[in-house]
N, C-alpha and C positions, 0 to 999 in steps of 0.2 A: 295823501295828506290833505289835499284840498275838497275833497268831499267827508273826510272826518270834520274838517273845521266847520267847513256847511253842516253839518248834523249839530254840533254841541252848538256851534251857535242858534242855529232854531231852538232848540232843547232849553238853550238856557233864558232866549226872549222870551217862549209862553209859558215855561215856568215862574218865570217874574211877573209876564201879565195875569197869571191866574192867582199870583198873589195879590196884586194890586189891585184887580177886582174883588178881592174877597174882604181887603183892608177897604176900601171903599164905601163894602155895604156893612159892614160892621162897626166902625168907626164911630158910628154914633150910643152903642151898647151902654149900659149904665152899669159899670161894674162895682158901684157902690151902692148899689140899689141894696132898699133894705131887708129882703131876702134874698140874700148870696147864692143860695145853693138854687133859688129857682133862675138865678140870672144864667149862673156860670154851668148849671149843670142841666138845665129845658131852656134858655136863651130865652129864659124870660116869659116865657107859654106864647111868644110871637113869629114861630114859622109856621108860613105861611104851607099849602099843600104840595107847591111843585117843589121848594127845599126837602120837605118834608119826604116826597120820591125820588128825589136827587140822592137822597143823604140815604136811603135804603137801599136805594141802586151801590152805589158807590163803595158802603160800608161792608157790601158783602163780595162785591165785585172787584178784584184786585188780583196780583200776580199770584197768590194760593189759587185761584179760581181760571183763571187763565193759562196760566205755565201749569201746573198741576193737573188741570182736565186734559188738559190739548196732552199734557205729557202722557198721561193713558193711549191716545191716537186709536182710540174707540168713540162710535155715536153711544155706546150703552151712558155714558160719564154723564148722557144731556136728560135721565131720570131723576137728578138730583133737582136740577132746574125745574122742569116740568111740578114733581112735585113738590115743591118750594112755593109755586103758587096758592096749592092749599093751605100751606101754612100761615101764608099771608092774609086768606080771605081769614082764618082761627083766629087769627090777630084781631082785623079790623070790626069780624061779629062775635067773637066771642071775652078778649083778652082787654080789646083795648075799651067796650063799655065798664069796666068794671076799675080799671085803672084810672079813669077820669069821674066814675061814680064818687071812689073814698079817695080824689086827688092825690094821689101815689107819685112822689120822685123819683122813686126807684122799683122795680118789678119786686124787688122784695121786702119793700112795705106792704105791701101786700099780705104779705105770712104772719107781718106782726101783729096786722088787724084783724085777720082771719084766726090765730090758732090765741092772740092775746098773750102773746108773748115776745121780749125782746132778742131771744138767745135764738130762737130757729133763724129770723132776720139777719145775725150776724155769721151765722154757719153757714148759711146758704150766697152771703154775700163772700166769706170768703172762699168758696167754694170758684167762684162765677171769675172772684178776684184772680187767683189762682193757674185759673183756663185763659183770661188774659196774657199772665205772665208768663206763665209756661208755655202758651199752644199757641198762639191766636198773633201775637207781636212778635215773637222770636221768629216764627213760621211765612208770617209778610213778608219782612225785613230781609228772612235768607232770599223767599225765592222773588224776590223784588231785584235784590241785588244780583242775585244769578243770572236775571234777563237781561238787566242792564249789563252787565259782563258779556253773553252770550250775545248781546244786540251789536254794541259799538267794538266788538272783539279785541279788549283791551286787555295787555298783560296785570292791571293795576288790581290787588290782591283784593278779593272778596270780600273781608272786614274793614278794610278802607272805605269801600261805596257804603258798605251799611252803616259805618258811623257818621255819616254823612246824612242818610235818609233818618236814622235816629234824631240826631239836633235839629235838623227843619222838622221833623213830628212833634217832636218834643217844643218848639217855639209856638208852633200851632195849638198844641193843646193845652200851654202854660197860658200864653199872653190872648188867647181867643175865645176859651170856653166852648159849647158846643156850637153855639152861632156862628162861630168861624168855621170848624167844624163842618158844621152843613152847607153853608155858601158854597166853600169850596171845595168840598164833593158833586154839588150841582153842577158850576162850573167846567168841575172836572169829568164828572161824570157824563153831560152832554162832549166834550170832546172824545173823551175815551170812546163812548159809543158810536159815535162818528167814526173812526178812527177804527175799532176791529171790526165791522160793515166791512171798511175800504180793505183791510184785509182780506177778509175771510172772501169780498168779490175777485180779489187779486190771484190770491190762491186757490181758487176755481179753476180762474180763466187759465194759471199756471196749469194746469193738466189737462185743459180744455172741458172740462167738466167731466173728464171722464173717470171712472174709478173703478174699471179693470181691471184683476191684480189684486187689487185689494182682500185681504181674504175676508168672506162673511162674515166671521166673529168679530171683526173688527168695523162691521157697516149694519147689525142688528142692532136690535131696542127690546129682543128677548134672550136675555143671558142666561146661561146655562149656570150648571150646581159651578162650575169651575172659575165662572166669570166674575168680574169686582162686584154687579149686583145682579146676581140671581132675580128670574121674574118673581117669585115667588118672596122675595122680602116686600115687594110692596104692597104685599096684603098684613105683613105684619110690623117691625119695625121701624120703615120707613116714613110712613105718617107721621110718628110720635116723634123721629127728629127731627122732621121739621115744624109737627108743634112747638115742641122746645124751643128751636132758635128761634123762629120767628116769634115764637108768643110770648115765651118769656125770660129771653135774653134779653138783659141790661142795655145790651152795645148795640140791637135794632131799636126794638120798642123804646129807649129813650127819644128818638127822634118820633117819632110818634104822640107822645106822651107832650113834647114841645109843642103845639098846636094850641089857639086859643079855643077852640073847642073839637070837639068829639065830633061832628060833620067833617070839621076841616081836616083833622088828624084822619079818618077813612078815605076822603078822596083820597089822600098822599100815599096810601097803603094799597087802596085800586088799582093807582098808578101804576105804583112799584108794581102791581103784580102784573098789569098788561105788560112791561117790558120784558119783564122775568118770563112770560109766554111766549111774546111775538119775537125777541129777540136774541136772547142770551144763551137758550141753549143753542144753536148755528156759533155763534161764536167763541163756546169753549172747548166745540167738540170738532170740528171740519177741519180749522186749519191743521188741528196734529194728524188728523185722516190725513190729507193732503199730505203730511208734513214724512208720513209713512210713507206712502207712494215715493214721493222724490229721493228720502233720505235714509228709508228703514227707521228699524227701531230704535231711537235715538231718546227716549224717554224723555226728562222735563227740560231735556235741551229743545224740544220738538218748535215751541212757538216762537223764541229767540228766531231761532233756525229761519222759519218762514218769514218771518217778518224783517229779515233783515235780506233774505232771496228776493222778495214781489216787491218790496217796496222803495222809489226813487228816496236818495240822500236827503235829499232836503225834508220830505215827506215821511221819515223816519224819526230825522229830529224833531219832527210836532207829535209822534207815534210816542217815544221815547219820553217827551213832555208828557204825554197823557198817562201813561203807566208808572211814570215817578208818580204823579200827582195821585194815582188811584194807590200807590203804594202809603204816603203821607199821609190821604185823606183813612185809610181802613186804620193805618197804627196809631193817627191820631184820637181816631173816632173808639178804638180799644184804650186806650190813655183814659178819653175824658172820661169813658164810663166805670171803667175798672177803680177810676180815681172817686167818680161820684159815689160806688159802691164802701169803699173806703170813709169818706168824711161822713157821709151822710149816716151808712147802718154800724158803723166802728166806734170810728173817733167822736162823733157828736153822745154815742150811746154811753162809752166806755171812758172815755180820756176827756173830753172835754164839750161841754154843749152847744158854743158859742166862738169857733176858731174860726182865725181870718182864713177864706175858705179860699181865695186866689193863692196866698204863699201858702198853703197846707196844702193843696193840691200839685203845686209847684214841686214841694219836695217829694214826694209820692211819684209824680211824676218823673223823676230823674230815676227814682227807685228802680221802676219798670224799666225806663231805657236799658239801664246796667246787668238786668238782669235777662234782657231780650239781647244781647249783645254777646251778653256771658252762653246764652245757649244755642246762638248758632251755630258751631261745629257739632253739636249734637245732629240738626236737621240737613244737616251736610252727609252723613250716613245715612240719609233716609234714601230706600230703591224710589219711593213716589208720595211723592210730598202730602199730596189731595187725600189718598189714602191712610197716610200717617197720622192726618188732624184728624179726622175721620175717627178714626180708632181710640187714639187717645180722647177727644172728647167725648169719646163713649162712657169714659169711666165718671161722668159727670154728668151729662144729658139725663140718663133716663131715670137716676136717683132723684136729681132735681125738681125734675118734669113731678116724677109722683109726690112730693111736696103740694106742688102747686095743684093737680087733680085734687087730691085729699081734701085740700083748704078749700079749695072752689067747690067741692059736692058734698061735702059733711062738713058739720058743725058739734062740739062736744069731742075736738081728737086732741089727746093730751101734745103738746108740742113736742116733748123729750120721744113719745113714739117715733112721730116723724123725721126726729132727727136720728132717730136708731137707725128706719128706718133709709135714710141717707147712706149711711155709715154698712148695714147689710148689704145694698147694693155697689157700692163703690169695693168693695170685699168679694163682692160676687161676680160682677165682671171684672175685674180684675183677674179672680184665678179662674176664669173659664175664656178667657179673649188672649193672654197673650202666653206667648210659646213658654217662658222661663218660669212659667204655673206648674204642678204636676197636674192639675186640672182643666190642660190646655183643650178648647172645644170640645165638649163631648157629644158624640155622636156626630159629629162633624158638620157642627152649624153654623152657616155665617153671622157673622160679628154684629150684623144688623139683626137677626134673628133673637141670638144673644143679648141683645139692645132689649128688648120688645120683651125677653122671658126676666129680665132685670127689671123692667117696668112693675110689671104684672107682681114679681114677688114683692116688691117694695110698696108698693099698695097694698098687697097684703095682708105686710111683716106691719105696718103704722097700723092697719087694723086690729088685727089679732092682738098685737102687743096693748093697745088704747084698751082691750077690754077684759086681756087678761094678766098683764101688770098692774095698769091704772082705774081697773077697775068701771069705764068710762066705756057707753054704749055709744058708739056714733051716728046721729042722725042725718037724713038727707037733707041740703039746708042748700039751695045754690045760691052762690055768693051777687050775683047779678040780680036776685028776686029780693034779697037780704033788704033789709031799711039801712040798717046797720053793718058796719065789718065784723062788729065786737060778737062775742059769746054772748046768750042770755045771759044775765047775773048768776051768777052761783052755778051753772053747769060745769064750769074747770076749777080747778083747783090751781091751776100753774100760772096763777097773777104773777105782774112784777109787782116789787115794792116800791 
């Protein structure tokens, strides 16, 4: 009884101190500034570089990524990392000069300046929208609240702790915009990482480093046709999803795109990727290794498990602070952006031009809460979480991604192609990825493979389609050499009015 009381109360002092430091450095924000959406949704274009890799660490770093890898209790899980750094440099050289060229708030203003059109803008936003509410906040939220249960081993039911981590996300991303946002991910994120370091040295020392026993396939870095990734995906599929996320996902690349300029926005992207190298895969791969040896196969109970074995009471409850807080900071940081996707490419385009963008965001944001709450028993059925996102945002990634190629290296593509386009691959994987298809894998490819052949046709299907619907030859035009976003005059036909 008296080292649970020591645990929640550490728990509950550095989670009020990483509030207090966050209200601190934000508190001076100008939330009447007279454009709203760059206050509330790029904090104004003034984070600084190390927010700016604080808030990419952090935003992708959280209990899906932690409880989820470690639940695998394979080192193959730390390929995701590794190549996640590529993505990050695709960002910093290729994605984010072009987003700060035609000052883009959102990664898919981008399509509307590129194709000259407002309807791909809005399909691709709710697309992005979508993957928030379904995949991305539901999917925190479960395996946030799982650790927290599996950590302080309390009988108090599973949708109690998560509606709890729902209204502190939700007060963050209503009353702070993304500047709160990033503080305190930085914050958090320098403790967190502090914090599974002390871990993962703990749970070493627990075996004495040794890791005998262990079977092979569970200590390799070349996975076999049978293993979660095959060596052989990362010569194809895997690159391209973490193009995607990194490059032109909403919920990264916004913090990036907050920078007062394009130097300062690449350090903070640098950064992020030294850590994402030097650190992160050791920490979401070792301790569920370890966590096998001691305890068998115990899936995404694996990191709870360890982390509540190596580590002193007191030293858990700052543990436990830091993993609420990387839980709070990812669902807020999916809140603010799924929200900016919302006002900015929707509601300003469609319903209204000029709405108060703090309460319009406010309600949207309750929206997502409710609906991230309502599908937790769905991700409660899931064998392994990491992989379950994984999959499902498959049916969205590489449809998207080829949007965004098309608009970046031709010029002259009808827009309604590209969204056929969309619409072909989201169709496409779909009946060849998941079992309830009659078109389920054929020829028995992995889902990342399938990723990579869902690319490739949706590029295409926008091609093909642009010259033989629309009648429209597509040129090579790269958007970064561009003067302009726009089409030359008269090459499209699919103006707005």
């Amino acid at each position: 009884m008296f080292s649970s009381t020591i645990q929640v109360s550490v728990f509950v002092f550095v989670t009020a101190l990483i509030g207090f430091l966050t209200y601190l450095s934000c508190r001076g924000q100008n939330r009447n500034a007279q454009n709203q959406n760059r206050e509330f949704f790029l904090a104004g274009g003034g984070l600084a570089w190390y927010f700016i890799a604080g808030s990419i660490t952090l935003t992708n770093l959280s209990t899906d990524q932690l409880v989820g890898m470690n639940g695998n209790q394979m080192a193959l899980l730390s390929l995701w990392e590794f190549s996640a750094v590529v993505g990050l440099f695709v960002l910093a050289k290729v994605f984010l000069p072009v987003y700060y060229k035609f000052k883009c708030t959102t990664t898919t203003e981008l399509l509307e300046l590129r194709y000259n059109d407002k309807h791909i803008r809005a399909v691709i936003s709710v697309l992005f929208f979508a993957g928030s509410a379904l995949i991305f906040c539901p999917a925190v939220i479960y395996s946030g609240s799982l650790f927290m249960q599996s950590m302080f081993n309390v009988e108090l039911p599973l949708m109690y702790i998560a509606v709890i981590f729902v209204v502190v996300g939700a007060l963050y991303a209503i009353f702070g915009g993304l500047r709160a946002v990033a503080v305190s991910d930085t914050y958090s994120g320098v403790l967190l990482l502090t914090m599974a370091v002390i871990v993962l040295i703990l749970a070493l020392q627990a075996i004495d480093y040794n890791f005998d026993g262990i079977p092979q396939e569970r200590l390799t870095l070349i996975g076999d046709n049978d293993s979660p990734i095959p060596w052989h995906t990362l010569l194809t599929g895997m690159i391209f999803i973490q193009m995607f996320y990194w490059g032109t996902n909403q919920v990264i690349t916004q913090r990036a795109m907050a920078a007062p300029s394009l130097k300062e926005a690449q350090k903070g992207v640098f950064a992020a990727a030294g850590i994402r190298l030097l650190i992160v895969p050791a920490i979401i791969v070792i301790p569920g290794i370890v966590s096998y040896k001691l305890f068998g196969d115990i899936g995404d109970s694996a990191y709870g498990k360890i982390v509540a074995t190596v580590l002193p009471d007191w030293l858990s409850g700052v543990f436990a602070a830091a993993m609420a807080a990387a839980v709070l900071t990812t669902f807020n940081s999916n809140l603010n952006s799924a929200t900016a996707l919302y006002v900015c490419d929707i509601h300003e385009s469609y319903v209204n031009k000029t709405p108060n963008v703090p309460k319009l965001s406010g309600y949207v944001t309750v929206l997502l809460c409710l609906i991230s709450l309502a599908l937790i028993p769905v991700y409660q059925q899931a064998d392994s979480i990491i992989n379950l996102v994984q999959k499902l945002y498959g049916l969205l990634s590489m449809p998207i991604l080829s949007v965004f190629i098309v608009g970046l290296l031709f010029r002259n593509v009808h827009a309604f192609a590209a969204i056929g386009a969309v619409t072909f691959g989201v169709s496409f994987y779909a009946f060849v990825s998941f079992e309830a298809s009659p078109f389920y894998a054929p020829f028995g490819l992995h889902y990342i493979h399938l990723m990579f052949a869902t690319l490739v046709g949706c590029v295409s299907f926008a091609l093909i389609v642009n010259r033989v619907i629309f009648k429209q030859k597509a040129e090579f035009s790269l958007a970064l050499n561009s003067d302009s976003p726009f089409e030359e005059e008269g090459t499209v036909e699919n103006k707005n009015a």
